[in-house]
C-alpha positions in Angstrom: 159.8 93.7 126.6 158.9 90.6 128.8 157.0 88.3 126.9 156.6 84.9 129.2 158.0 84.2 132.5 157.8 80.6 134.0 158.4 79.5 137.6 158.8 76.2 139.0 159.4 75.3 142.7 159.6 79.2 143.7 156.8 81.4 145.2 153.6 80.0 146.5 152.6 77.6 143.8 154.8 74.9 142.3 154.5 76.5 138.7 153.8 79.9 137.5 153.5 80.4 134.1 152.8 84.0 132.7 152.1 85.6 128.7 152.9 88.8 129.4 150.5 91.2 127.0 152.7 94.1 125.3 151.2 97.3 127.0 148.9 96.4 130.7 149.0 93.6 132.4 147.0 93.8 135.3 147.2 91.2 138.2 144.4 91.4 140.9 143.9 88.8 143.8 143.8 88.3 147.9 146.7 88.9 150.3 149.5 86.9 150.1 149.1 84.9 146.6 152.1 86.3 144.7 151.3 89.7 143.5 154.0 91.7 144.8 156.3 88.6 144.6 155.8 88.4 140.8 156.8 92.2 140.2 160.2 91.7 142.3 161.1 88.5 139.9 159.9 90.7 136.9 162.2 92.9 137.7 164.9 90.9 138.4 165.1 88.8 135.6 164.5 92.5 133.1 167.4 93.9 135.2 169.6 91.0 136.7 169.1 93.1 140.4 167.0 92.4 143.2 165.0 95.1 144.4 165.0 93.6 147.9 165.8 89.9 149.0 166.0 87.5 146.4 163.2 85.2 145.6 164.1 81.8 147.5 162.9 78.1 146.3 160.2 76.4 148.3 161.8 74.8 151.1 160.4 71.0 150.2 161.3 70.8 146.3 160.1 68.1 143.9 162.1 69.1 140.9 164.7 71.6 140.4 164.0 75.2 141.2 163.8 77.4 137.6 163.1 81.2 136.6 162.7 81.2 132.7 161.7 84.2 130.8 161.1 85.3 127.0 162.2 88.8 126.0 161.5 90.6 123.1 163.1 93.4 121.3 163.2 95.6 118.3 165.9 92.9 116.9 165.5 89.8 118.3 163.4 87.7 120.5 165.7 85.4 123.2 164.8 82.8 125.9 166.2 82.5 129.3 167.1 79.9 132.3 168.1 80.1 135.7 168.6 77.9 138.6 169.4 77.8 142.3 172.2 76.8 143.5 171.5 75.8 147.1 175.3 75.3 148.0 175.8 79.5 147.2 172.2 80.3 147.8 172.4 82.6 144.8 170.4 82.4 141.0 172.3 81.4 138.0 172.0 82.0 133.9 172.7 79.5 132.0 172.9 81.6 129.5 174.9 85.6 129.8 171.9 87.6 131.4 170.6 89.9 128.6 171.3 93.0 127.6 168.7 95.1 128.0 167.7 98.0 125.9 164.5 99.4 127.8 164.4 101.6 130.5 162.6 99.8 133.5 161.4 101.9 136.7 159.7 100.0 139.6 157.3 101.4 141.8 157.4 99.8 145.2 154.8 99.3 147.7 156.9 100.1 150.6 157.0 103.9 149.3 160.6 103.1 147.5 161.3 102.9 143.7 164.4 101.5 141.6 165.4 102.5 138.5 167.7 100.5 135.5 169.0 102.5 132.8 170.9 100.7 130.2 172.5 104.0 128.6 173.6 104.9 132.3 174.6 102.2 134.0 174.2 99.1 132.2 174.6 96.2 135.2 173.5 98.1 138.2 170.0 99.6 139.3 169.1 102.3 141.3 167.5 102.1 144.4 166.1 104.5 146.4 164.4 105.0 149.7 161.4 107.8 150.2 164.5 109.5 151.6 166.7 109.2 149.0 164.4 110.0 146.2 163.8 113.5 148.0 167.3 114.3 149.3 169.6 112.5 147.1 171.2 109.6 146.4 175.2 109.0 146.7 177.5 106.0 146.1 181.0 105.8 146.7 181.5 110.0 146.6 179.6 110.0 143.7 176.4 111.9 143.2 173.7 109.5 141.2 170.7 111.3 142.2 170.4 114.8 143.5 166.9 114.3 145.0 163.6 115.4 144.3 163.8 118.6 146.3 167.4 119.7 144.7 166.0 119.1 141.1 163.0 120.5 141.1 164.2 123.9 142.5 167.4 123.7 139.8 164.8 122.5 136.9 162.7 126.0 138.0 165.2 128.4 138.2 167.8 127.2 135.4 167.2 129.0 131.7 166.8 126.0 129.9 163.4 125.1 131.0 163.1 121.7 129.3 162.6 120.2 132.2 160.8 121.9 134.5 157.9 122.5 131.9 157.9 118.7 131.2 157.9 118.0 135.0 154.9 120.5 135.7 152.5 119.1 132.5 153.2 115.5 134.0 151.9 116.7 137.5 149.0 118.2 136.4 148.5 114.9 133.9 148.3 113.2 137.2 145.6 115.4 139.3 142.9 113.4 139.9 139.9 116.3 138.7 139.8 119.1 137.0 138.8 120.4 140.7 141.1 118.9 142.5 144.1 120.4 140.0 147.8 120.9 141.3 150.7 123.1 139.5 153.8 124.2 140.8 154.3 126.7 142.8 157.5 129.1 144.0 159.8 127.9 146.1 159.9 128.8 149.9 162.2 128.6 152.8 160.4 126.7 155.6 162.9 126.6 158.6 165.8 128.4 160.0 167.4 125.0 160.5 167.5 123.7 156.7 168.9 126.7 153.9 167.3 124.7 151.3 164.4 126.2 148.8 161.5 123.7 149.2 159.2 123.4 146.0 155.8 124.0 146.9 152.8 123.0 144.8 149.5 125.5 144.2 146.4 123.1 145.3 142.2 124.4 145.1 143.0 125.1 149.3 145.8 126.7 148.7 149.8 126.6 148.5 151.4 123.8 150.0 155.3 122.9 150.5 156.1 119.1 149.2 157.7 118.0 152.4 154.4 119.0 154.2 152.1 117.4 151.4 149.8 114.1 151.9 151.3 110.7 151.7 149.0 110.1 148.4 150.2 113.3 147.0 153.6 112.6 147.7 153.6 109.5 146.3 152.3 110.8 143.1 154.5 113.8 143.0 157.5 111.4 143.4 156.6 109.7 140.5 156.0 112.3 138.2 159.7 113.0 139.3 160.9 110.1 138.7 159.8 109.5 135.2 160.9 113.1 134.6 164.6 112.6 136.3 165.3 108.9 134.6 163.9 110.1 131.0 166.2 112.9 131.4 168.8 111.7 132.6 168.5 109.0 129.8 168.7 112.0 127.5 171.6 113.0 128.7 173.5 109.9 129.2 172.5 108.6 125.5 174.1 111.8 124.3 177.3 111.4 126.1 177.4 107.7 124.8 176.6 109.5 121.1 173.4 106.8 120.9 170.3 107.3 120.1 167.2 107.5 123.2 164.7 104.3 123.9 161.7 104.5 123.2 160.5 101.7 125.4 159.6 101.8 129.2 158.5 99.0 131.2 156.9 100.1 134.4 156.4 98.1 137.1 153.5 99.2 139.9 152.7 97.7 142.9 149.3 98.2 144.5 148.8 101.2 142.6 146.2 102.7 144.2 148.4 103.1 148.0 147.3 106.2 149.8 144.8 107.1 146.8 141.6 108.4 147.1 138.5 106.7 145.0 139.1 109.9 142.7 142.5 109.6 142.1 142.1 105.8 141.6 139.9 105.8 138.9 141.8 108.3 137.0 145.4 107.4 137.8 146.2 104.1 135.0 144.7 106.0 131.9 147.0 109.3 133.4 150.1 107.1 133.4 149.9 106.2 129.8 149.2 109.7 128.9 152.0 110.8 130.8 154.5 108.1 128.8 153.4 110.1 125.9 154.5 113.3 127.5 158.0 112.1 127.2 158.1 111.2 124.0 155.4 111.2 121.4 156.9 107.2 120.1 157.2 106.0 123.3 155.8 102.8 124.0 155.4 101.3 127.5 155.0 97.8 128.9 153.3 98.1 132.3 152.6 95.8 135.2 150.4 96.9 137.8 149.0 95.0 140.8 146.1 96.0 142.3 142.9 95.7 145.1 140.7 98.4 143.9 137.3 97.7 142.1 137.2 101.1 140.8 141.0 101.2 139.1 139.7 98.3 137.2 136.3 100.0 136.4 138.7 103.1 135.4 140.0 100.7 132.3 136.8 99.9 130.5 136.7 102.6 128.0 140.3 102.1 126.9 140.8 98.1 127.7 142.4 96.6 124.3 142.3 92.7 124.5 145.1 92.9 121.5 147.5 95.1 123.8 146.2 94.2 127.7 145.4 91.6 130.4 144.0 90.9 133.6 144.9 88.0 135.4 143.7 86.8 138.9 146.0 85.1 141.8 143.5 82.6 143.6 143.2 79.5 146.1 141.9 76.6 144.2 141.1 73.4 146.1 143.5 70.6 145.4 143.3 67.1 146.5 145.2 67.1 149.7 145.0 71.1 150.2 144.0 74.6 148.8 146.8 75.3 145.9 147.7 79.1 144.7 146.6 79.4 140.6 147.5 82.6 138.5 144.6 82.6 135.2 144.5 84.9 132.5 141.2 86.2 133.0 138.7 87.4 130.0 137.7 90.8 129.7 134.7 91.6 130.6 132.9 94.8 131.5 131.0 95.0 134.8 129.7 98.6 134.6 130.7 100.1 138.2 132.6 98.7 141.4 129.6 97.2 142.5 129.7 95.0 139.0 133.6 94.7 139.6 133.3 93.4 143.7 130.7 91.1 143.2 132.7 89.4 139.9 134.4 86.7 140.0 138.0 88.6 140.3 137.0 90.1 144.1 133.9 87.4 144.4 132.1 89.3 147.0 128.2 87.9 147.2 127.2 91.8 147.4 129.2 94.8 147.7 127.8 95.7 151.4 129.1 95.1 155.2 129.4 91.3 156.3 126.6 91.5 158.8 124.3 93.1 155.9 125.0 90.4 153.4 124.2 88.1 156.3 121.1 89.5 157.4 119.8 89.9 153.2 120.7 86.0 152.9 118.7 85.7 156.1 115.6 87.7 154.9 115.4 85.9 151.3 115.7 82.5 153.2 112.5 83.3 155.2 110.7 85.2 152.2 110.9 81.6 150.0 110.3 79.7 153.5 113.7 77.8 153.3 115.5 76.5 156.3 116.0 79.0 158.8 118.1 76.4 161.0 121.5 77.9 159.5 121.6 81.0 160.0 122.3 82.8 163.7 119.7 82.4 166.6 119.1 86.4 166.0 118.1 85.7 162.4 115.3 83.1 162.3 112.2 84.8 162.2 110.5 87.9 160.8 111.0 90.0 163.1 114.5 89.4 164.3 115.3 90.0 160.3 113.2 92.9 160.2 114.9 94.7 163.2 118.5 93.6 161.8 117.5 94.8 158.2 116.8 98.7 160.1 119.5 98.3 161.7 122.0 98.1 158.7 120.2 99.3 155.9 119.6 102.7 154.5 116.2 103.6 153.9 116.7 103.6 150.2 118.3 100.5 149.8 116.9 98.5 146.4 116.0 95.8 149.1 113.3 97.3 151.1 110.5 97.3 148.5 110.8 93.3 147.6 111.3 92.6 151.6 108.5 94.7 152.7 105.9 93.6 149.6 106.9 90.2 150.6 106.6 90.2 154.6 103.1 92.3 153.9 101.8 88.8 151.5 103.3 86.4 154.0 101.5 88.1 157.0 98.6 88.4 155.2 98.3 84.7 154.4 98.9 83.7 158.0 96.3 85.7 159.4 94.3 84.4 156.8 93.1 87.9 155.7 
């Protein structure tokens, strides 16, 4: 389990420092602050591999470039240093990297995920493409992952069904509705050019082949495999090596709701930690999820634990010569819907509406306590300009109209001197 990770003179702040909580750790904040950036490091210093490129020192350096990290385990707790060495362009231990006893699986934005396995093997990851997670993935002759399409078929048809009936509750652990529901369906042949069997899943339309499903589905669907595939394959390695099975996942997520609908997003964190369960009734997970969406942070208010969880938030602070990049622990704190969440301080939206409408509001409540009207656009400086721009981008229900209208109604009357 990672417990701290520190940065100095690498990524887009001069220091980093990070307390990790032991089950969700959730990292919000704008474009380009370090989100993603922090997962690939996690995962690096949990695994000793790169998913991609490795993270590079700031170009103009003050002090020496570090990654330290605290991990935990059932035996021992042990601290960690690195540095760059500019002459190899490569990181360094100072100390042996640490063996790992946790299964880690990354979920990549980019549609790819990687996999370490300390029972299978214990200094390499695997990586895969979207292709290779589907179709299989070979090194050096050898056959590391049959694919997505190859094992689901095999897990259907073979006797044991171990497997497949895991693989099929974790699907449907991860529908989005009870009315939106997906099972497995019977494999199909779908073209006289390809002899393979392609799963198909059963969906409220109708039946569906994978290879032909949504880019959201797809994405979920390879997940669920690939929590099935590496706890089984865990199994089976542990076995071979006569050891007993983790019971510790850490799981990594970037931008977790990518391709999901607002359904699916509000359901899809508490389905993840149910599906851990699914795998093993004592296993515990350690997860770190980035995200943009208001409503997968509204999803966590009836099961956020401030004893096991965290939120932090990635954000430009003004420093004395310029705007620096800060990561903060931020307190919990329920804010009812995603109106509540988008207006908070971690997406610090004035209101949850179009640009032009929260411009034109600002506009209207100016005029109605007869503040400066000087500031705002030529098209927005009197009553009836607001008035036209209000109809124009405001549903006639809106909570605004009666206040605006009550208002403009006094005003009027007290110029005309009624």
């Amino acid at each position: 389990m990672l417990k701290k990770l520190y940065l100095k003179q690498v990524g887009p702040a001069d220091h980093f420092d990070v307390e990790f909580a032991n089950r969700l750790n959730i990292f919000t904040g704008d474009n380009g602050l370090g989100k993603s950036f922090l997962l690939d490091v996690a995962w690096w210093v949990l695994t000793s591999n790169w998913a991609d490129k490795p993270a590079y020192p700031q170009r103009v350096v003050e002090e020496n470039p570090e990654i330290n990290w605290l991990l935990s385990s059932q035996k021992d707790i042990g601290e960690y240093r690195s540095y760059f060495d500019f002459s190899e362009q490569k990181w360094h231990n100072l100390q042996q990297h640490p063996s790992l006893n946790e299964v880690v699986i990354y979920v990549r934005v980019d549609g790819g995920f990687s996999v370490f396995d300390p029972a299978r093997k214990r200094d390499t990851a695997y990586n895969f493409t979207p292709d290779t997670l589907w179709n299989g993935l070979k090194l050096d002759d050898k056959v590391l992952c049959n694919g997505l399409i190859q094992d689901w078929v095999t897990w259907q048809n073979q006797p044991k069904k171990y497997p497949f009936q895991l693989f099929s509750r974790v699907i449907k652990k991860l529908a989005p509705h009870p009315d939106e529901w997906i099972e497995v369906g019977e494999p199909t042949r779908v073209s006289v050019e390809d002899v393979r069997d392609i799963p198909t899943v059963n969906l409220p339309y109708g039946n569906v082949t994978v290879i032909h499903a949504s880019a959201g589905m797809k994405r979920i669907l390879g997940l669920a495999y690939l929590l099935v595939w590496t706890w089984y394959e865990h199994k089976k390695a542990s076995d071979l090596r006569q050891q007993k099975p983790i019971n510790q996942i850490v799981l990594l997520i970037d931008e977790i709701e990518s391709h999901l609908h607002p359904r699916w997003q509000r359901v899809i964190i508490p389905a993840i930690l149910a599906v851990v369960t699914e795998l093993q009734a004592s296993m515990k997970i350690q997860a770190l999820v980035t995200t943009h969406s208001p409503l997968v942070l509204a999803s966590l208010e009836p099961n956020f634990d401030e004893e096991q969880d965290k939120l932090f938030l990635l954000s430009l602070q003004r420093a004395l010569v310029h705007q620096e990049v800060t990561l903060d622990e931020v307190p919990w704190s329920k804010q009812g819907d995603t109106v509540g969440w988008l207006t908070s301080e971690i997406f610090g939206l004035k209101q949850a509406r179009s640009q032009e409408a929260e411009i034109a509001i600002e506009a209207a409540e100016a005029w109605m306590r007869k503040g400066n009207m000087s500031d705002f656009p030529e098209h927005l400086r009197n009553h009836i300009q607001i008035h036209q721009e209000l109809q124009r981008l405001l549903p006639g229900h809106d909570p605004f109209w009666p206040r605006w209208i009550v208002t403009s109604e006094k005003r009027n009357s007290d110029l005309s001197g009624v």
